[in-house]
The first five atom37 places (N, CA, C, CB, O) and aatype in JSON, in Angstrom:
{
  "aatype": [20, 20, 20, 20, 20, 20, 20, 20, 20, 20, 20, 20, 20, 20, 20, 20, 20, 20, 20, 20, 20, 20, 20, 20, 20, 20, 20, 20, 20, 20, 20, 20, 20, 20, 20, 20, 20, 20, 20, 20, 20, 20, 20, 20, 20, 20, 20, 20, 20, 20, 20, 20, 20, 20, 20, 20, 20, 20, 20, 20, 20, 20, 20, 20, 20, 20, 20, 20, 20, 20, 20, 20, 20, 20, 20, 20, 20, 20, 20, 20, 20, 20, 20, 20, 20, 20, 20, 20, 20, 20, 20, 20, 20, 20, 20, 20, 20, 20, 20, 20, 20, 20, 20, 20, 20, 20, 20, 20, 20, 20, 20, 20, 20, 20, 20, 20, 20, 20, 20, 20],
  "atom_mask": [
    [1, 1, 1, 1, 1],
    [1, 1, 1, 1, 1],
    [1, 1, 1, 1, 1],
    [1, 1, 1, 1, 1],
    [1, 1, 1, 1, 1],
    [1, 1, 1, 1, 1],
    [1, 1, 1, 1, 1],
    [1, 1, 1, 1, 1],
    [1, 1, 1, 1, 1],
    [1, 1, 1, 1, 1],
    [1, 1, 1, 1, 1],
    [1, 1, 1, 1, 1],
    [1, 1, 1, 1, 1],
    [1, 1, 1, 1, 1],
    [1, 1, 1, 1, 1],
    [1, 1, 1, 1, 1],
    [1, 1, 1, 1, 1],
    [1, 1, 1, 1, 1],
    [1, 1, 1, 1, 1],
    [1, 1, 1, 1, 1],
    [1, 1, 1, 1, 1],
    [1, 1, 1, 1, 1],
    [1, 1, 1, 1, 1],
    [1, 1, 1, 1, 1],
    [1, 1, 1, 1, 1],
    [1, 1, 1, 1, 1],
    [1, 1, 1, 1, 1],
    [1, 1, 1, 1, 1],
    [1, 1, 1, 1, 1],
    [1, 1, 1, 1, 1],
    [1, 1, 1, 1, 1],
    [1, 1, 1, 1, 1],
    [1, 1, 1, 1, 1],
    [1, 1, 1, 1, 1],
    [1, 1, 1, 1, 1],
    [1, 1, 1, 1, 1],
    [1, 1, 1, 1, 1],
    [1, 1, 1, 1, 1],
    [1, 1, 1, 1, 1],
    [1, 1, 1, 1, 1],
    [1, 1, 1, 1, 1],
    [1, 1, 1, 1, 1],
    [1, 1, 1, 1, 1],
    [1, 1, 1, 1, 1],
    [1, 1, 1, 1, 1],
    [1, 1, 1, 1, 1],
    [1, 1, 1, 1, 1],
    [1, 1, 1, 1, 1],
    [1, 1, 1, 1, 1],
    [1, 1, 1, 1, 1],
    [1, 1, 1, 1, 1],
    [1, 1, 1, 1, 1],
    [1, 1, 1, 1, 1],
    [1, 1, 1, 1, 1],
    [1, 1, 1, 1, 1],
    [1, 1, 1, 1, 1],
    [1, 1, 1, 1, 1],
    [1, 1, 1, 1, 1],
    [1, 1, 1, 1, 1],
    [1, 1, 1, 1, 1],
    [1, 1, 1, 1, 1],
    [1, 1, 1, 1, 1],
    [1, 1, 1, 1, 1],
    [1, 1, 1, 1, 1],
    [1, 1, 1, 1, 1],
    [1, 1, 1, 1, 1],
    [1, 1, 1, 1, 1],
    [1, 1, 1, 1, 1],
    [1, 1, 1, 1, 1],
    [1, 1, 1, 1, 1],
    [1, 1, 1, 1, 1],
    [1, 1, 1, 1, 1],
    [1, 1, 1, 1, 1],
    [1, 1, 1, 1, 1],
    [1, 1, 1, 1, 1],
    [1, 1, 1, 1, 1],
    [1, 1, 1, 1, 1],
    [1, 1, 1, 1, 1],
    [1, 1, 1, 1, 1],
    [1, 1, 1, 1, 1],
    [1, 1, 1, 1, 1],
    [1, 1, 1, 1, 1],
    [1, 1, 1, 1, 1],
    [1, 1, 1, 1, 1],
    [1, 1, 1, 1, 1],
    [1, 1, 1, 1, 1],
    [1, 1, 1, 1, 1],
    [1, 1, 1, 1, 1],
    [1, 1, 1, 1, 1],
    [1, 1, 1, 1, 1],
    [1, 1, 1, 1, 1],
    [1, 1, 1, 1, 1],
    [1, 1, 1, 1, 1],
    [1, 1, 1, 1, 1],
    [1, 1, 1, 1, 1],
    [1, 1, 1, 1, 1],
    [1, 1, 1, 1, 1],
    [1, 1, 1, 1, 1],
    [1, 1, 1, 1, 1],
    [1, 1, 1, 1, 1],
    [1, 1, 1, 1, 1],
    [1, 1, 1, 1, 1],
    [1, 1, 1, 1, 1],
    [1, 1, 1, 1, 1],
    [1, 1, 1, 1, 1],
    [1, 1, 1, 1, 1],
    [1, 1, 1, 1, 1],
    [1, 1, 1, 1, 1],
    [1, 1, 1, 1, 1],
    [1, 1, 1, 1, 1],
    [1, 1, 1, 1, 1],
    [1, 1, 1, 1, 1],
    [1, 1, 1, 1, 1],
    [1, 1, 1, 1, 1],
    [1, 1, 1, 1, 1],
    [1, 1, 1, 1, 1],
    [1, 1, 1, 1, 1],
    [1, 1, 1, 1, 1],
    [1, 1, 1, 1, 1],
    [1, 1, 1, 1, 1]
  ],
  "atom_positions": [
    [[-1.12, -13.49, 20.17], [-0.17, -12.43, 19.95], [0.17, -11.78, 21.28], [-0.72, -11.39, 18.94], [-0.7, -11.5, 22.11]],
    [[1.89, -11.48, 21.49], [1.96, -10.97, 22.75], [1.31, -9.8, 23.01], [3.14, -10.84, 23.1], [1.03, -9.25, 21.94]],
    [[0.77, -8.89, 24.4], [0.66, -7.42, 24.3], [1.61, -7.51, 25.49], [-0.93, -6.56, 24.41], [1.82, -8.22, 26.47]],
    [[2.28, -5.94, 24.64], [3.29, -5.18, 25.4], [2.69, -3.97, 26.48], [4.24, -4.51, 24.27], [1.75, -3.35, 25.99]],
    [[3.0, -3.65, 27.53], [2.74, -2.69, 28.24], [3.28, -1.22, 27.48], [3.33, -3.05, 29.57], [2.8, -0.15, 27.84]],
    [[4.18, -1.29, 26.53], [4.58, 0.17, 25.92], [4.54, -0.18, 24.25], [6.39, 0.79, 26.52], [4.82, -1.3, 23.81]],
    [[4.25, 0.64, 23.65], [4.26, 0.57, 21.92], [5.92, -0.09, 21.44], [4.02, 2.55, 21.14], [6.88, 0.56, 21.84]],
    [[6.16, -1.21, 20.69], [6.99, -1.51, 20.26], [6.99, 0.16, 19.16], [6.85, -3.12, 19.81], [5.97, 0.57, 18.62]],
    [[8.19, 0.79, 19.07], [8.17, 1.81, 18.12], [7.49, 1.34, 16.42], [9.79, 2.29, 18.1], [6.73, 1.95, 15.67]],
    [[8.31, -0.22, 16.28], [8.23, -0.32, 14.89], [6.78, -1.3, 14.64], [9.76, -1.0, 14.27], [6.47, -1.47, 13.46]],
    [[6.15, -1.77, 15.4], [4.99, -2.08, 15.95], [3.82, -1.07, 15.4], [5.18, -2.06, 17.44], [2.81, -1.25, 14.72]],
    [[4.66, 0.49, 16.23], [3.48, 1.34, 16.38], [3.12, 2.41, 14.77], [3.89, 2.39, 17.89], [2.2, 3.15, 14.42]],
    [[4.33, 1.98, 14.2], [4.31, 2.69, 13.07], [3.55, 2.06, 12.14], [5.5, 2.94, 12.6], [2.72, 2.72, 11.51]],
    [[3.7, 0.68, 11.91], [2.79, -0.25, 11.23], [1.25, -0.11, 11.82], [3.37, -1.78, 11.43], [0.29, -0.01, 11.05]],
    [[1.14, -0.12, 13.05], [-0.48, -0.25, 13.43], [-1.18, 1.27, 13.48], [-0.68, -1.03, 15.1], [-2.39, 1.42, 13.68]],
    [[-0.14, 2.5, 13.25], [-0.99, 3.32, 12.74], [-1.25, 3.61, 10.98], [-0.58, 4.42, 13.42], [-2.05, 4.38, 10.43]],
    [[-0.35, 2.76, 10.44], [-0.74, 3.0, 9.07], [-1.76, 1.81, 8.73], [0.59, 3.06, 8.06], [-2.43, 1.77, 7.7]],
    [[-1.77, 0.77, 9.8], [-3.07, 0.23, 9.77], [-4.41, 1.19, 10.1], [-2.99, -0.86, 10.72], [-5.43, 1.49, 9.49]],
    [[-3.93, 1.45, 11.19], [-5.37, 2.58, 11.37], [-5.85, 3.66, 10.43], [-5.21, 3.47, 12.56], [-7.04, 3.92, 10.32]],
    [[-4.82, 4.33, 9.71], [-5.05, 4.97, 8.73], [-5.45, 4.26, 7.52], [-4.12, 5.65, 8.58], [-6.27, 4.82, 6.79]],
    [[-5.0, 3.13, 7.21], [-5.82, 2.56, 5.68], [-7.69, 2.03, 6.23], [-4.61, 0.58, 4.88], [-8.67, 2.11, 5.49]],
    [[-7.69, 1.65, 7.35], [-8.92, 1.11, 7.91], [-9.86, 2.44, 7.72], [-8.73, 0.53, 9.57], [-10.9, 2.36, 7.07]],
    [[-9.31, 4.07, 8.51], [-10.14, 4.95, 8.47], [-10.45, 5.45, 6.94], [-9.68, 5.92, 9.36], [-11.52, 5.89, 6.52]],
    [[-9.23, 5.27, 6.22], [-9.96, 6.12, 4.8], [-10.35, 4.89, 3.96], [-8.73, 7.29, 3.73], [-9.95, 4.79, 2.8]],
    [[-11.28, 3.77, 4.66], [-11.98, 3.05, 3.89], [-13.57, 3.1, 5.03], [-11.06, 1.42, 3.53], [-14.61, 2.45, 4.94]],
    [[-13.21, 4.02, 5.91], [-14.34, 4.02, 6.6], [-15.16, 3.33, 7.48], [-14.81, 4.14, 6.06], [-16.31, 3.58, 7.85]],
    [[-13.92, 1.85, 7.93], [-14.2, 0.6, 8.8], [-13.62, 0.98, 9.66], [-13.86, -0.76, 8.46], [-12.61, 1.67, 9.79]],
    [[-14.63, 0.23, 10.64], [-14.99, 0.03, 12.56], [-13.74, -0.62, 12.49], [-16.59, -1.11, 13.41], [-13.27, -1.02, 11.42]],
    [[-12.99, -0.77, 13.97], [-12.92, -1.79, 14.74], [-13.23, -3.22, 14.39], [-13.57, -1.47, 15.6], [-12.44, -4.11, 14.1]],
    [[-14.56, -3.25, 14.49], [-15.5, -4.52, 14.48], [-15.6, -4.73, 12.81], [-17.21, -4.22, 15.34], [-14.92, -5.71, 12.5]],
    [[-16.08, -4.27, 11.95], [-15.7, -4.31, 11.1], [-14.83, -4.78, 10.05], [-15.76, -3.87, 11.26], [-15.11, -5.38, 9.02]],
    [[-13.79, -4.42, 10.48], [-12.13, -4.55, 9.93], [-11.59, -5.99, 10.61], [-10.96, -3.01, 10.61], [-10.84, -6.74, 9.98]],
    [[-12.07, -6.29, 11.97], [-11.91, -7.14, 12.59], [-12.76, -8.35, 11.91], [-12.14, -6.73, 13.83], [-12.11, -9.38, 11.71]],
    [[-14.15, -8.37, 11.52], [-15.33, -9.13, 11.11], [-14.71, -9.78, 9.9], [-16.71, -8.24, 10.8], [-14.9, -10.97, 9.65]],
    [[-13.85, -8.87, 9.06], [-13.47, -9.06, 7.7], [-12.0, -9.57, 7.48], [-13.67, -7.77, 7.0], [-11.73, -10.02, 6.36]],
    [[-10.93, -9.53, 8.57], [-9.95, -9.95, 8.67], [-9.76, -11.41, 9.45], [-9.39, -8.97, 9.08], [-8.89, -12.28, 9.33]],
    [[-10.65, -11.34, 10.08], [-10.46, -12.88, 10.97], [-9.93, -12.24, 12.29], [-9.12, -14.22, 10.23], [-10.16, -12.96, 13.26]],
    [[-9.43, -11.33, 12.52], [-8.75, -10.13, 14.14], [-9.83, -10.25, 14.67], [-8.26, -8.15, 14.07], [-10.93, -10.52, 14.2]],
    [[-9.29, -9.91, 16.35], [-10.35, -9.65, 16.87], [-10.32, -8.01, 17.25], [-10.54, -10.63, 17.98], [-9.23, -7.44, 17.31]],
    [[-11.75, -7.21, 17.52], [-11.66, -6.18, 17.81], [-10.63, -5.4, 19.0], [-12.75, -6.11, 17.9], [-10.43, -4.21, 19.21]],
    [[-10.17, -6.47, 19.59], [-9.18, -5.99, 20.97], [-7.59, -6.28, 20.64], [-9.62, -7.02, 22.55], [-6.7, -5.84, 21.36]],
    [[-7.34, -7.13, 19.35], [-6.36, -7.74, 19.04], [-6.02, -6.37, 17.72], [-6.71, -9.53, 18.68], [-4.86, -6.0, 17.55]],
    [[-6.83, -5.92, 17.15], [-6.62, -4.67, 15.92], [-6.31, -3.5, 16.75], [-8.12, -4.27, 14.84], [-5.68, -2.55, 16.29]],
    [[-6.81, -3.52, 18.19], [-6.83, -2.61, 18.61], [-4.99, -2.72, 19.26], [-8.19, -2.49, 19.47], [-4.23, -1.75, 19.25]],
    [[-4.78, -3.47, 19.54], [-3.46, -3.34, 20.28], [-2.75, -3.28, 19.25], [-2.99, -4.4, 21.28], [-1.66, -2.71, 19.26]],
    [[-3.37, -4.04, 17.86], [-2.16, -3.82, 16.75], [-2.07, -2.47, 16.41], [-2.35, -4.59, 15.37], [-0.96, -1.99, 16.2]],
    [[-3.01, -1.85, 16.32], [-2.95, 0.01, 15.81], [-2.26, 0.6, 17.11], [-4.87, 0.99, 15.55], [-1.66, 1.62, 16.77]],
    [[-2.14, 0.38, 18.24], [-1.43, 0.82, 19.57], [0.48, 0.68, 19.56], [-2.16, -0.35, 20.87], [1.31, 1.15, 20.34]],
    [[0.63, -0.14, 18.37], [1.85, -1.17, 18.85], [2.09, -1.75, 19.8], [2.83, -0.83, 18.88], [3.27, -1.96, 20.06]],
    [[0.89, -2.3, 20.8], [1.18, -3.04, 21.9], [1.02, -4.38, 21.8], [0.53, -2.64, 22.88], [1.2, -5.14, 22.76]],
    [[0.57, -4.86, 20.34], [0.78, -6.36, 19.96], [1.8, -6.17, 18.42], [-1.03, -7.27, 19.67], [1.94, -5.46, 17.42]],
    [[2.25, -7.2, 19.02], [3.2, -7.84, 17.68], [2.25, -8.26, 16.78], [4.25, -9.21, 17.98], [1.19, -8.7, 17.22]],
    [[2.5, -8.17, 15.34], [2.03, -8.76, 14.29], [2.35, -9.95, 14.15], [2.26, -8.21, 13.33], [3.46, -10.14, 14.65]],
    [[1.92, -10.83, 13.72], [2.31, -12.36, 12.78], [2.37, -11.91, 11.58], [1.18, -13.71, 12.73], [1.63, -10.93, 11.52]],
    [[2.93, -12.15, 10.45], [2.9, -12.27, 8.96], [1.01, -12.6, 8.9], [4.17, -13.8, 8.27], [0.14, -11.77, 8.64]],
    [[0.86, -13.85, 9.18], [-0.5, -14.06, 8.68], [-1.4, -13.24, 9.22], [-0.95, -15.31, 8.86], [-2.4, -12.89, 8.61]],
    [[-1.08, -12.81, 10.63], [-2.71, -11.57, 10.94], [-1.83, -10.44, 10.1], [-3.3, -10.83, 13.27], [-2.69, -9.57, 10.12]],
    [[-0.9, -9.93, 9.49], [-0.53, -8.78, 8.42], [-1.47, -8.99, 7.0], [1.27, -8.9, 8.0], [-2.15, -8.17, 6.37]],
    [[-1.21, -10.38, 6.79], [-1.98, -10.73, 5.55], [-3.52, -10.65, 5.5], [-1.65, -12.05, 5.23], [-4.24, -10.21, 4.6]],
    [[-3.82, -11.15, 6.59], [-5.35, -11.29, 6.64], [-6.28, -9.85, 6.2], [-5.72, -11.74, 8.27], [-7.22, -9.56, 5.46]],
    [[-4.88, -8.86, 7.65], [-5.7, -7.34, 7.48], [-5.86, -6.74, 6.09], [-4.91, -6.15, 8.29], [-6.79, -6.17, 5.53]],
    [[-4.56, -7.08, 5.72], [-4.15, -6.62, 4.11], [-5.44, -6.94, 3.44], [-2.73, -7.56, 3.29], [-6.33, -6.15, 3.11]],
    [[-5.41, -7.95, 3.32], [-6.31, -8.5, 2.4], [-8.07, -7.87, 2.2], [-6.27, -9.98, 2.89], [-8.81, -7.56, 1.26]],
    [[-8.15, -7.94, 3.8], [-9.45, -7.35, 4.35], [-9.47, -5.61, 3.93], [-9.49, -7.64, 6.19], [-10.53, -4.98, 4.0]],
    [[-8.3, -4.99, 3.53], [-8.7, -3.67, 3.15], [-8.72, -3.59, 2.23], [-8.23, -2.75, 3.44], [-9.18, -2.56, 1.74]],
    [[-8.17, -4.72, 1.32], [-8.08, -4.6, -0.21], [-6.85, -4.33, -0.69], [-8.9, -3.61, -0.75], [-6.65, -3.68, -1.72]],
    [[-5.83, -4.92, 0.17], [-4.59, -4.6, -0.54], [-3.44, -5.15, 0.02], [-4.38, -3.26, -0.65], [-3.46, -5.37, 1.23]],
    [[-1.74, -5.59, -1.08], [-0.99, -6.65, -0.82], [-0.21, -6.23, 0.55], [-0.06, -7.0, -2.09], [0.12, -5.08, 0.86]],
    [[0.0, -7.53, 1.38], [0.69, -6.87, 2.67], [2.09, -5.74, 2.82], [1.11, -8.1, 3.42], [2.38, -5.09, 3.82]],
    [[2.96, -5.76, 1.24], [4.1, -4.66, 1.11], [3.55, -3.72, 1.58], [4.67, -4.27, -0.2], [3.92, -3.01, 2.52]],
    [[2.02, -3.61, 0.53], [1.58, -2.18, 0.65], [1.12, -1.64, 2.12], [0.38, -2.0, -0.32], [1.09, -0.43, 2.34]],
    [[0.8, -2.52, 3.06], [0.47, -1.96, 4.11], [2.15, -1.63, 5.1], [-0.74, -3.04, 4.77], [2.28, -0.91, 6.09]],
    [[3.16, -2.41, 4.43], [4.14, -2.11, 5.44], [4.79, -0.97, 4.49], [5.18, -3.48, 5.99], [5.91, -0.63, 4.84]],
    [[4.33, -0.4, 3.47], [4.98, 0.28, 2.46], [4.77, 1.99, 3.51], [4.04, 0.02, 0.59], [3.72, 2.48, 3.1]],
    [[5.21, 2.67, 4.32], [4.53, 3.33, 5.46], [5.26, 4.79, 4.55], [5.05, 2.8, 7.45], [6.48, 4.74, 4.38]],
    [[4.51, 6.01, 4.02], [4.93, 6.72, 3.16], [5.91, 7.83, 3.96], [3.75, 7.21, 2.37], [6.56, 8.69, 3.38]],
    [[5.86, 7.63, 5.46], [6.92, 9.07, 5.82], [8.11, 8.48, 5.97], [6.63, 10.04, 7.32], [9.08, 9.16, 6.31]],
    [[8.25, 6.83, 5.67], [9.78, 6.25, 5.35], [10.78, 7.0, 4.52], [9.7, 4.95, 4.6], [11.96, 7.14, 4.83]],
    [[10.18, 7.5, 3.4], [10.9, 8.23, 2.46], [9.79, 8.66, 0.94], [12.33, 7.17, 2.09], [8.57, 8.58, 0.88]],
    [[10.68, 9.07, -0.05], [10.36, 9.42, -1.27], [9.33, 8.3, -2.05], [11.68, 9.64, -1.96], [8.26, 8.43, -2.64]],
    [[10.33, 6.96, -1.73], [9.91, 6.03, -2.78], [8.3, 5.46, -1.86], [11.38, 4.61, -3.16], [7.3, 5.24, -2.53]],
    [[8.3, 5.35, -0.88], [6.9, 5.29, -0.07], [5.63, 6.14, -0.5], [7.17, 5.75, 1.36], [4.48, 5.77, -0.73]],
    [[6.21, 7.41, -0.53], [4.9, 8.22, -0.67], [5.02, 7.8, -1.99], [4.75, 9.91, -0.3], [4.98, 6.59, -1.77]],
    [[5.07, 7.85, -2.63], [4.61, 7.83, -4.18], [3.86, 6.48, -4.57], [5.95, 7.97, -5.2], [2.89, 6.19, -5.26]],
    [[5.06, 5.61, -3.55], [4.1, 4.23, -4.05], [2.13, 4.43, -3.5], [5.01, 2.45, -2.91], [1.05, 4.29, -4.06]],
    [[2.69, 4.88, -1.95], [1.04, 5.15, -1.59], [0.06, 6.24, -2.78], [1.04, 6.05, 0.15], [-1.1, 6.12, -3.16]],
    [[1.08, 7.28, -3.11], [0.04, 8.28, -4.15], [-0.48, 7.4, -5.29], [0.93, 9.68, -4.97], [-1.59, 7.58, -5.8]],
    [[0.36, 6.44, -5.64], [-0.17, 5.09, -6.75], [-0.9, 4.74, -6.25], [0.53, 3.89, -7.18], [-1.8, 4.62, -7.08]],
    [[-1.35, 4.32, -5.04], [-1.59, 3.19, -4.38], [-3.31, 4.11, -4.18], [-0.32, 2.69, -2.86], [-4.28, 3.36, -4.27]],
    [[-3.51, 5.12, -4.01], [-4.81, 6.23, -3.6], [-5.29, 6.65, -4.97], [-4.29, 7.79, -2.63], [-6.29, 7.36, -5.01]],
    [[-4.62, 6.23, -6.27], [-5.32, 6.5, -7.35], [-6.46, 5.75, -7.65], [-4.57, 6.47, -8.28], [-6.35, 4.52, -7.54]],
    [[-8.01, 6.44, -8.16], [-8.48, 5.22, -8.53], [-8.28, 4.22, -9.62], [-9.4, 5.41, -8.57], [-7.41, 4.39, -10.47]],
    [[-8.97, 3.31, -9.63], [-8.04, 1.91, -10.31], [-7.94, 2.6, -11.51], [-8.82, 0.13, -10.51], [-6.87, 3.19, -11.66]],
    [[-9.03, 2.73, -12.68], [-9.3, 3.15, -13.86], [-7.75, 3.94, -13.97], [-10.8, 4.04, -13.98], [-6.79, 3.19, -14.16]],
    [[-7.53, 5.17, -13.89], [-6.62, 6.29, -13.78], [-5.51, 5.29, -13.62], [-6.87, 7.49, -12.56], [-4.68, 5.15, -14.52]],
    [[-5.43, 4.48, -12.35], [-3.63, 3.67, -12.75], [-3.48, 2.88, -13.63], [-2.91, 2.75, -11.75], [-2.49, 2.53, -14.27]],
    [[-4.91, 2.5, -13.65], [-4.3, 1.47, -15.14], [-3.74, 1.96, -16.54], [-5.52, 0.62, -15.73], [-2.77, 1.49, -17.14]],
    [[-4.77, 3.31, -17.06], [-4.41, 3.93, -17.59], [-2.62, 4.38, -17.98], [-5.16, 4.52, -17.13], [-1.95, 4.42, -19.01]],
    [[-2.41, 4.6, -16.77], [-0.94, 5.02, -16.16], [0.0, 4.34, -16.67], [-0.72, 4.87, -14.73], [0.96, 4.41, -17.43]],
    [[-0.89, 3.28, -15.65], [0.21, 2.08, -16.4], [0.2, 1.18, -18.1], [0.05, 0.8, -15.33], [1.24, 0.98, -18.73]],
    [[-0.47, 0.98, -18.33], [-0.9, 1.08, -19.79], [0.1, 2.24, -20.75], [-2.62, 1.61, -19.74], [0.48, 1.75, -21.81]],
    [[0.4, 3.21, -20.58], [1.35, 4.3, -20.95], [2.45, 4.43, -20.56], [1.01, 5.31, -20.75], [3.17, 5.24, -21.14]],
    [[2.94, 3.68, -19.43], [4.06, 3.13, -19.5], [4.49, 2.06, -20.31], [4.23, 2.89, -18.54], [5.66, 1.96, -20.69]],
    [[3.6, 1.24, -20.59], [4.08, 0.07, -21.21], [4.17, 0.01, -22.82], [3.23, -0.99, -20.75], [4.92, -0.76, -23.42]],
    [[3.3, 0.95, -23.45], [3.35, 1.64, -24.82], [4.81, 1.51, -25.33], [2.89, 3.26, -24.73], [5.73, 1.9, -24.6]],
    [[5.06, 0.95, -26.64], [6.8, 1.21, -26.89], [6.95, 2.9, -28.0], [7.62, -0.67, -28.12], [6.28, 3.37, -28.92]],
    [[8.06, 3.27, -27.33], [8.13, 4.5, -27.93], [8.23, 4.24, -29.79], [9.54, 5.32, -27.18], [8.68, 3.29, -30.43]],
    [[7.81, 5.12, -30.07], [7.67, 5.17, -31.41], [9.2, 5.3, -32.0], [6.69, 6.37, -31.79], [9.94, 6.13, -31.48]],
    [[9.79, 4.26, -33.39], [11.29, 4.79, -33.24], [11.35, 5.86, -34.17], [12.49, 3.7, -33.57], [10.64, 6.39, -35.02]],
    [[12.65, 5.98, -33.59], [13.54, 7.43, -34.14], [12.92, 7.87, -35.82], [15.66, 6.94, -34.29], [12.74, 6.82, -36.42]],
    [[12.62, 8.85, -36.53], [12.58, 8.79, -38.08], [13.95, 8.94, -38.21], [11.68, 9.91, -38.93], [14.92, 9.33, -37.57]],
    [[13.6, 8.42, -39.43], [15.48, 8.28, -40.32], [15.37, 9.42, -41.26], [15.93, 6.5, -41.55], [14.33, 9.6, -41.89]],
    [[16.42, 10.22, -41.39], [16.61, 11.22, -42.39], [16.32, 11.04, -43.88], [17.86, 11.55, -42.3], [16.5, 9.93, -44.38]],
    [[15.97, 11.9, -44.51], [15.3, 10.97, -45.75], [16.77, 10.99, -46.5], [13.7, 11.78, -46.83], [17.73, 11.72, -46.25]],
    [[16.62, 9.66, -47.82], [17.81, 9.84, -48.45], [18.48, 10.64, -49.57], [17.96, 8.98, -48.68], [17.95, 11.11, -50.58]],
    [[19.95, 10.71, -49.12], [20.43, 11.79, -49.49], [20.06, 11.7, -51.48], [22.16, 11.81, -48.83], [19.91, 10.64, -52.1]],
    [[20.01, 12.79, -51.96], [19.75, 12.31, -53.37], [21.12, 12.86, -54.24], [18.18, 12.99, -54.0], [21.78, 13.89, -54.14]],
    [[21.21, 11.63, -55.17], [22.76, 11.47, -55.78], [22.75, 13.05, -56.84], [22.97, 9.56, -56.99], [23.72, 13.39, -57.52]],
    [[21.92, 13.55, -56.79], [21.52, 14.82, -58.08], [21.89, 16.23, -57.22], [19.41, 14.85, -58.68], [21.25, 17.23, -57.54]],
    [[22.52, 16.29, -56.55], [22.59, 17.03, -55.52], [24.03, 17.67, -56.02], [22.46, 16.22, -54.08], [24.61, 18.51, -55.34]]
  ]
}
């Protein structure tokens, strides 16, 4: 992977929301690196933006934190639909499934008015 002497901007935005999913799972460097196939100097330039990603070292990391590579490029100060996916994404599992499970429920239909009676 190349390293750049200055942070590619869009580089650097991805390798700090790498650094941020790595810290709130509480993995090293070495670690994150041990479990992705990266090396500790190669994660490190990726959280810098001073290395380019490949798709496959995106996947690997993904994978190694426990989650699909969208979600790591899914970066929540993009907009609305970001953060929310991440607030999904920080629920624990139980609770989204739930969630989702209640989404998928079909609404109960409409009652029908009862009928009119001819004695009326």
């Amino acid at each position: 992977m190349p390293r750049r002497q200055t942070p590619d901007p869009t580089a650097a935005k991805v390798g700090a929301r790498i650094r941020a999913l790595r810290e709130e799972r509480g993995l090293s460097l070495s670690k994150l690196g041990a479990m992705s196939g990266v090396s500790k100097g190669s994660l490190s330039g990726i959280e810098r933006g001073l290395v380019l990603i490949t798709i496959a070292t995106l996947s690997n990391i993904a994978h190694a934190l426990g989650l699909r590579p969208v979600d790591v490029l899914a970066i929540p100060e993009d907009g609305p639909l970001e953060a929310f996916l991440d607030l999904i994404r920080r629920m624990p599992e139980e609770e989204r499934l739930r969630a989702l499970a209640a989404l998928q429920e079909p609404e109960p239909p409409p009652s029908e008015p009862p009928p009119e009676d001819p004695t009326d």
